[in-house]
C-alpha positions in Angstrom: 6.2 -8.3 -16.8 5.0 -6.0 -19.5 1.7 -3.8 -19.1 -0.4 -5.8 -21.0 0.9 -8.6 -19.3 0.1 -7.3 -16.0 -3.8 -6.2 -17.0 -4.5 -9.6 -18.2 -3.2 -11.2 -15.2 -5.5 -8.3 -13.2 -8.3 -8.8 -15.5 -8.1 -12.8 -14.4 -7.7 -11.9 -11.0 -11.1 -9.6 -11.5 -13.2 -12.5 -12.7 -12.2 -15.0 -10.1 -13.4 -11.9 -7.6 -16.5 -11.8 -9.7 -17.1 -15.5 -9.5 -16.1 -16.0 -5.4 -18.2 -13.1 -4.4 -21.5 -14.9 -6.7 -20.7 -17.9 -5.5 -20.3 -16.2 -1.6 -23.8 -14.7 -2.2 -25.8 -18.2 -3.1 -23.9 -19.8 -0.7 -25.5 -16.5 1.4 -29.1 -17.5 0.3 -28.6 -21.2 0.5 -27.8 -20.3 3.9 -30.8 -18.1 4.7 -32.8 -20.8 3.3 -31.8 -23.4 5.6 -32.3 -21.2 8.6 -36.1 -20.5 7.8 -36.4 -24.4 7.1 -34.3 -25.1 10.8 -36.1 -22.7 12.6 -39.7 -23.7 11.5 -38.7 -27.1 12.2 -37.8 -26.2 15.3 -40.4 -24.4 16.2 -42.7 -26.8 15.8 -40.2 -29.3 18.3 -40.1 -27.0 21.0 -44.5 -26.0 20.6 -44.5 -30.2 20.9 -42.3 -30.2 23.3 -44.4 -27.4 25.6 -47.7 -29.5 24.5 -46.6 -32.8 25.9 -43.2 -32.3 28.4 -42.8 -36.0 28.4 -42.5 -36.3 24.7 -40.5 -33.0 24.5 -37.5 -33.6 22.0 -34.6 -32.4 24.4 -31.5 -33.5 22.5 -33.0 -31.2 19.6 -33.3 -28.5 21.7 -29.9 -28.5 23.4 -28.7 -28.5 20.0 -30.1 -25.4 19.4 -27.3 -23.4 21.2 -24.6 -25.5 20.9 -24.7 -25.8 17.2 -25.0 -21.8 16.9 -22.1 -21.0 19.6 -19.8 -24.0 17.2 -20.6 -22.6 13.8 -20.0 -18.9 15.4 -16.6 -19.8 17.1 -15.4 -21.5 13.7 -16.5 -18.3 12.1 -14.8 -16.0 14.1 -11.6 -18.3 14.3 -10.9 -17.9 10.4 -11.9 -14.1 10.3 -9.3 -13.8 13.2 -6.5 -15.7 11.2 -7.5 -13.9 7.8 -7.6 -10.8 9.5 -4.2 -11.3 11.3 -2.1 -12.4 7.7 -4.2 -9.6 6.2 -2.7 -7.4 8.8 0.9 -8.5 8.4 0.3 -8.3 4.4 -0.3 -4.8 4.8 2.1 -4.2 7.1 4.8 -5.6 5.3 3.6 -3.2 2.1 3.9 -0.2 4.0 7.3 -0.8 5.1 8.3 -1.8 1.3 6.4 1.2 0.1 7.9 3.6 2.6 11.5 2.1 1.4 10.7 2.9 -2.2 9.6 6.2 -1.3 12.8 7.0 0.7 14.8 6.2 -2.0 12.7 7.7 -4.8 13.2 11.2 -2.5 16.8 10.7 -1.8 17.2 10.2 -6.0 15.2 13.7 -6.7 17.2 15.0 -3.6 20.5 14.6 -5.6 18.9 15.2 -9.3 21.3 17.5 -11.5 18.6 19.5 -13.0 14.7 20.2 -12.9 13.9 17.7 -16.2 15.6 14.9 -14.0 13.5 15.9 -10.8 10.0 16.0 -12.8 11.2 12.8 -14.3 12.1 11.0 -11.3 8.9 12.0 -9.1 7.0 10.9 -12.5 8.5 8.0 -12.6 7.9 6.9 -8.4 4.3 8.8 -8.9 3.5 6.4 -11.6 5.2 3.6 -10.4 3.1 4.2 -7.1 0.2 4.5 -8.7 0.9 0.7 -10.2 1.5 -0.5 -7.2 -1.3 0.5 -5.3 -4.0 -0.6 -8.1 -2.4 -4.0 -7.5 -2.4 -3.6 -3.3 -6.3 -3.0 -3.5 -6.9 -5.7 -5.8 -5.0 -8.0 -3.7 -7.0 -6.4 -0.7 -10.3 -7.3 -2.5 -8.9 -10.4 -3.1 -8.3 -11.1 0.3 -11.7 -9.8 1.4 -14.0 -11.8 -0.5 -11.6 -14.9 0.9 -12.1 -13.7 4.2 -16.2 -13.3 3.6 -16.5 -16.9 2.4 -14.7 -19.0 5.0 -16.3 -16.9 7.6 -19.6 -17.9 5.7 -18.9 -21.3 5.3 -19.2 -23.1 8.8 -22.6 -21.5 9.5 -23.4 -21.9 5.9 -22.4 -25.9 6.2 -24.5 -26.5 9.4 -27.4 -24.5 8.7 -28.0 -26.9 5.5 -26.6 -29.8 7.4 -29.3 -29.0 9.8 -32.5 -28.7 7.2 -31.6 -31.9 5.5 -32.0 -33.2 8.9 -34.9 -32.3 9.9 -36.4 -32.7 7.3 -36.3 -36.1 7.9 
């Protein structure tokens, strides 16, 4: 893959990040919405509810928990499976980059001259240098993955829950 190749390919890559982390922050506000809708609505359950016990609305308020520990748990499951193939990922990238470097130092270790040392550290620097660029835009990548699944079960029954009560 040429150079030019490569930036376009990163340059795609960029604008997908653009548009997941936008779409990640309405999603965010959609979200935030909902909950000031929910809780108001809720509110106003539980203040009937402590007006007239009888009438009190108790599968509402049971729900109050349970959906919140449920959205969380969901939450924290995909953050803990992201996190755990970002993990190996990484992992795995050390271990290839410290192979590359090994042989890179065993190459200007045996070098005839000074011009073919400068040349071959160039060479790994730059090299490096590539690589990296291309670890952290993966890394980003993976973040803003990460960001939006955890968002998206309390996201999905927060505005579950306001089209509900609105009712």
């Amino acid at each position: 893959m040429t150079h030019i190749d490569k930036a376009a390919r990163n340059g795609r890559r960029l604008a997908r990040n653009n548009q997941s982390a936008a779409d990640t922050a309405v999603a965010g506000g959609e979200m935030l919405h909902a909950a000031g809708e929910v809780i108001s609505a809720r509110l106003e359950i539980m203040a009937a509810g402590l007006a007239d016990p009888a009438k009190a609305n108790l599968a509402e308020i049971s729900l109050m928990s349970s959906e919140k520990v449920e959205a969380m748990s969901a939450s924290v499951s995909t953050v803990t499976r992201n996190f755990g193939d970002l993990s190996d990922r990484l992992t795995r990238s050390a271990a290839n980059e410290m192979h590359l470097a090994s042989r890179a130092a065993a190459a200007m270790a045996t070098a005839p001259d000074p011009a073919a040392f400068a040349t071959l550290q160039y060479n790994y620097a730059v090299s490096w240098w590539g690589r990296a660029a291309g670890q952290l835009l993966t890394l980003n990548t993976e973040l803003l993955k990460v960001q939006a699944e955890a968002l998206h079960p309390i996201h999905k029954t927060a505005v579950a829950n306001a089209r509900r009560l609105k009712r």
